[in-house]
C-alpha positions as CSV (number, residue, x, y, z in Angstrom):
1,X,142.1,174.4,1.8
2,X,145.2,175.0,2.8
3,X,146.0,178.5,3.5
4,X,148.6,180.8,1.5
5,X,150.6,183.5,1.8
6,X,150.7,185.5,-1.4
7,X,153.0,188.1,-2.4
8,X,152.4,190.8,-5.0
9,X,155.3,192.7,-6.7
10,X,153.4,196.3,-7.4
11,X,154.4,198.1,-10.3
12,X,153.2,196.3,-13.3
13,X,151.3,193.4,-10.9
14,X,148.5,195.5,-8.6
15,X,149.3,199.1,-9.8
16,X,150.2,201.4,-12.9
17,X,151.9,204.5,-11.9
18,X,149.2,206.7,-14.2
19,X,145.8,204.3,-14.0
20,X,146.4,203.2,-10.2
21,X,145.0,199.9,-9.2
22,X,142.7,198.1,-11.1
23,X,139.1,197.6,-9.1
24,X,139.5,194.2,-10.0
25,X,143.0,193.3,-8.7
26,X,141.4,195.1,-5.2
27,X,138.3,193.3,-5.4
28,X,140.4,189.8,-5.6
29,X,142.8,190.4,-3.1
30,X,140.3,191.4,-1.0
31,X,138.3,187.8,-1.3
32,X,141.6,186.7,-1.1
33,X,141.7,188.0,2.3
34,X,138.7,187.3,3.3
35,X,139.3,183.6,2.5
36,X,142.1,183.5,5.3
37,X,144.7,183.8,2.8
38,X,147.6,186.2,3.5
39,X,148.5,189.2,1.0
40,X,151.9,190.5,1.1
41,X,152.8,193.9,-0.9
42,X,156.3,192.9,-2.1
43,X,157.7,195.8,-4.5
44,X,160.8,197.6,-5.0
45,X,159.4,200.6,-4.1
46,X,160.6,202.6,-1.0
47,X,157.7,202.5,1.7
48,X,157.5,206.6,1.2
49,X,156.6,205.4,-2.2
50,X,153.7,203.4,-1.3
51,X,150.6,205.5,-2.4
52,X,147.2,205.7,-1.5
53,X,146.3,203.5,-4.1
54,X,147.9,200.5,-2.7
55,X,146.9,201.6,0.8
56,X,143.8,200.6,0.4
57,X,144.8,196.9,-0.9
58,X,144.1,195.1,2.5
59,X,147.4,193.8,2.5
60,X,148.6,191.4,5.5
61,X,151.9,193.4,5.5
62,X,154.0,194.9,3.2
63,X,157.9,194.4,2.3
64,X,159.7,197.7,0.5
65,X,162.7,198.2,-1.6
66,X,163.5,195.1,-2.3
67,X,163.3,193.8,1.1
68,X,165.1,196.5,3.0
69,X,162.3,197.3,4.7
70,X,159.4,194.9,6.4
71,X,155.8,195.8,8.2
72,X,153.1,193.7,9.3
73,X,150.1,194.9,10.3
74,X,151.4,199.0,10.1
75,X,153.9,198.5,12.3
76,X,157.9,198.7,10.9
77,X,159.3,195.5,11.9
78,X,162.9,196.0,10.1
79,X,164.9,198.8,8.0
80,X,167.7,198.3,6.7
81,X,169.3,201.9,6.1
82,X,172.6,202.8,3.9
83,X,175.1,205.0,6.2
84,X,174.4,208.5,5.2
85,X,178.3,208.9,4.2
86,X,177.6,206.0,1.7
87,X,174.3,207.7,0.6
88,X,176.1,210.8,0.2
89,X,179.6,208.9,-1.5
90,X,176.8,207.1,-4.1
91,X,175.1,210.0,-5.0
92,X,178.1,212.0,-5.8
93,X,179.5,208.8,-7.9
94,X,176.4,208.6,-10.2
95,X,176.9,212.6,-10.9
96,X,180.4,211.8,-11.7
97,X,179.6,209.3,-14.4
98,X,176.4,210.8,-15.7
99,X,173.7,209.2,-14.4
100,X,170.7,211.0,-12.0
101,X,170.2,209.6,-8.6
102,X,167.2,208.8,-7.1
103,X,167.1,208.1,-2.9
104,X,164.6,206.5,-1.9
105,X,163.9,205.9,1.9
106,X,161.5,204.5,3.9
107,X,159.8,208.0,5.0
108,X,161.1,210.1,2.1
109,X,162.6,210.2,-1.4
110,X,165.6,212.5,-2.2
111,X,166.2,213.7,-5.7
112,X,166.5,217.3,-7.0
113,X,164.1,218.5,-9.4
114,X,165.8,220.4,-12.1
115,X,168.0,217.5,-12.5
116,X,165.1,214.0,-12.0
117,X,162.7,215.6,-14.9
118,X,160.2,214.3,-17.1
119,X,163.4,214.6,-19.8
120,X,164.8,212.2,-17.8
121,X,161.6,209.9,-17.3
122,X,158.5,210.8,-18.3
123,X,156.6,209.9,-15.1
124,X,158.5,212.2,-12.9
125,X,156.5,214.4,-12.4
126,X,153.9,212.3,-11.7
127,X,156.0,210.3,-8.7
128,X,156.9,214.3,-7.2
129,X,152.5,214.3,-6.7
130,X,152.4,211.2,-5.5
131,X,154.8,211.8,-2.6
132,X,153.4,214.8,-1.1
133,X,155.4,215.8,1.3
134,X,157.9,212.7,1.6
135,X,160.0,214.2,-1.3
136,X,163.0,215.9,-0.3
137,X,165.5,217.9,-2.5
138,X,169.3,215.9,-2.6
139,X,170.5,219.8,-2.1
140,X,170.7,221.0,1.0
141,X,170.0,217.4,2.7
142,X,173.7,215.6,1.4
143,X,174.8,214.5,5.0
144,X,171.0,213.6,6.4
145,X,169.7,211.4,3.6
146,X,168.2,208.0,5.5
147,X,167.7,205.6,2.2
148,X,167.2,201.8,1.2
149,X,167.8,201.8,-2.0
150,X,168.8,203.9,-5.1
151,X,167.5,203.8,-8.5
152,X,169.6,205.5,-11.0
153,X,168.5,207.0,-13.8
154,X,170.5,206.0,-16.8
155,X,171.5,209.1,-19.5
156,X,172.8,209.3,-23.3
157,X,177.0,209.3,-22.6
158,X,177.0,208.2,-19.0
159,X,179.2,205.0,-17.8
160,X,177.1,203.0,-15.6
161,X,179.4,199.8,-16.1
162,X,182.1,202.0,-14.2
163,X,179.4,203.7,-11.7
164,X,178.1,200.6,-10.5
165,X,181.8,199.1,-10.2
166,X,182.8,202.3,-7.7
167,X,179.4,201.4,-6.1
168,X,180.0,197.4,-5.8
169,X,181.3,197.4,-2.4
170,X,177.9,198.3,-0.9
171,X,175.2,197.8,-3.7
172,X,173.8,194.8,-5.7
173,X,172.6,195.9,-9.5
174,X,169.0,195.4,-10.7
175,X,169.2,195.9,-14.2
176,X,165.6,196.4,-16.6
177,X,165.1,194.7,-20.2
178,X,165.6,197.7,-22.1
179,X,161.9,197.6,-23.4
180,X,160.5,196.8,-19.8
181,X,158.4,200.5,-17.7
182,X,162.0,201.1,-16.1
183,X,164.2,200.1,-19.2
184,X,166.5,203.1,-18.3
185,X,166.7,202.4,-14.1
186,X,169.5,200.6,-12.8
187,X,168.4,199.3,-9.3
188,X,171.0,199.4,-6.5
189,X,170.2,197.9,-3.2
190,X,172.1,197.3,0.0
191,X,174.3,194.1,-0.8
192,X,172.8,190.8,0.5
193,X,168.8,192.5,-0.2
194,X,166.8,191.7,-2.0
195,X,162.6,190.3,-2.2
196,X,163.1,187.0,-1.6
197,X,165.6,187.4,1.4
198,X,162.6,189.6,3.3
199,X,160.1,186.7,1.5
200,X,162.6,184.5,3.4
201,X,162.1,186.8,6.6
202,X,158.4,186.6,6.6
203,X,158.0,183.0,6.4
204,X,161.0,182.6,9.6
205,X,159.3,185.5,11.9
206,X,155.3,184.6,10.8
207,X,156.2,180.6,10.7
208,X,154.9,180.3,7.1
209,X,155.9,177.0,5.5
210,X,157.6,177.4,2.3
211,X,155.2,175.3,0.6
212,X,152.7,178.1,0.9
213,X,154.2,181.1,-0.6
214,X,153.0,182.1,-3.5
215,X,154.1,185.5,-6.0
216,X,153.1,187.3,-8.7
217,X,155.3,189.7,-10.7
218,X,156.1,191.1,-14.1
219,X,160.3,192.5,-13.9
220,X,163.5,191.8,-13.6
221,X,163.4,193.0,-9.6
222,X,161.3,190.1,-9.1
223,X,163.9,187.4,-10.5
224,X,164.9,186.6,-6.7
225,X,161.2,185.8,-5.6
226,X,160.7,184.0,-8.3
227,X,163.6,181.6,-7.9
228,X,162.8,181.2,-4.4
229,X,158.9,180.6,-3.9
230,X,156.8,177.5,-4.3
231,X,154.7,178.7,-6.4
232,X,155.2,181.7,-9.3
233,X,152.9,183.4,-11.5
234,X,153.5,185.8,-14.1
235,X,151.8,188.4,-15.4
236,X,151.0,188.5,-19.1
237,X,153.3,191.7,-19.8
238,X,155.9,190.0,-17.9
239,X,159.4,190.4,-18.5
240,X,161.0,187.2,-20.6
241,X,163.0,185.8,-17.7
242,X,159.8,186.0,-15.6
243,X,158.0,184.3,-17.8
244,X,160.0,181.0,-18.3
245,X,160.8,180.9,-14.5
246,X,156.8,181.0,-14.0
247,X,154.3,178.1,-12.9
248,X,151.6,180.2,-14.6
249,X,151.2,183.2,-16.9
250,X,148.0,185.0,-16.1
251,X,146.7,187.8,-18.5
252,X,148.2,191.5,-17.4
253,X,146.7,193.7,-14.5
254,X,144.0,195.2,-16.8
255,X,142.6,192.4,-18.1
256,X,141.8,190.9,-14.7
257,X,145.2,189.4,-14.6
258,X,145.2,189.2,-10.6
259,X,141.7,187.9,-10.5
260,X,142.9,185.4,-13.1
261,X,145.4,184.1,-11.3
262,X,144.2,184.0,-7.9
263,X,141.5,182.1,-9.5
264,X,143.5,179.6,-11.2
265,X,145.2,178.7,-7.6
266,X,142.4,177.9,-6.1
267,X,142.6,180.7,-3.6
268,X,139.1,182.8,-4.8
């Protein structure tokens, strides 16, 4: 059998920011593994974002926020950072037009909490336990803020048509189907990043032919991978765009939709 490497979008795919990961998405990625496959986290998350929960996925190597940054193995291979004048510029423009900014970095996330609360997204709270001590308050660190990626949090009466225009010069936009887990997050990464140019990455540096890559996702950050692999599954509470650009649509993460899919591959 030829072997593959497979790359899994998190959020929605492997994980649910309340229920964790599903034994059975572990359990498949794990024969998956064990089959001499390769398993690649691929999620817009920051790597300070990656929990526990996904740590103990036995993934080949992980690329975070949307491709900004790449590991293999444990070891940080690339990350790409915004200057901290831009960080600081960005976070001062989504203020201005009403929306709440959210920095997220490859060793911490920056947001202050009286202003990122479960008002403003109901999980809030729950991302502030899961970081531990890789959250840092925006206050206080304005001019030492090392960040990938922003996701901005979209409020009744702000103007994020003119935010993101102020922000064009350094930032491409992610935007969410409004009835999608992040319906209300506009995604802004470093211009020219995004999954499938660190997909892209992997495959040059590990010598993976393209024929072998393989993904599984469920949003609109996943658009780019999809368009680029060979092969593309979707999960069954995918996002309508993912869905008609997919090979396959397994079932969702909770009704064995990893296992599902790995199995219909040929790969368990």
């Amino acid at each position: 059998m030829d072997k593959k490497a497979v790359f899994f979008d998190a959020d929605g795919t492997v994980c649910d920011i309340e229920k964790g990961v599903p034994d059975s998405a572990l359990e498949a990625i794990t024969r998956l593994v064990n089959n001499g496959h390769q398993a690649w986290l691929c999620t817009g998350r920051s790597r300070a974002f990656v929990p526990g929960c996904l740590e103990q996925i036995p993934f080949t190597g992980m690329i975070t926020a949307c491709g900004a940054t790449i590991e293999k193995d444990g070891k940080r291979l690339y990350n790409n950072e915004m200057p901290v004048e831009v960080a600081r510029f960005s976070t001062e423009t989504l203020r201005k037009y009403g929306l709440v900014p959210v920095m997220e970095g490859a060793d911490y996330m920056y947001y202050d909490k009286d202003e990122y609360t479960t008002e403003v997204n109901w999980y809030a709270d729950l991302i502030t336990e899961a970081l531990g001590d890789k959250w840092k308050p925006i206050r206080g660190n304005e001019d030492d803020m090392h960040i990938n990626k922003i996701s901005a949090k979209m409020q009744e009466g702000c103007d994020d048509e003119a935010a993101c225009r102020e922000l064009s010069a350094w930032y491409d936009v992610i935007r969410h189907e409004n009835n999608a887990f992040v319906g209300t997050t506009i995604e802004l990464v470093p211009k020219g990043c995004n999954k499938a140019v660190g997909i892209a990455a992997v495959c040059r540096c590990f010598d993976i032919p393209w024929e072998s890559t393989v993904v599984f996702g469920d949003s609109n950050n996943d658009l780019s991978m999809f368009e680029y692999a060979c092969t593309k599954v979707a999960m069954g509470n995918g996002s309508k765009k993912i869905r008609e650009l997919a090979d396959y649509v397994t079932t969702d993460m909770f009704h064995y939709g990893i296992r599902n899919g790995l199995t219909k591959l040929g790969l368990i």
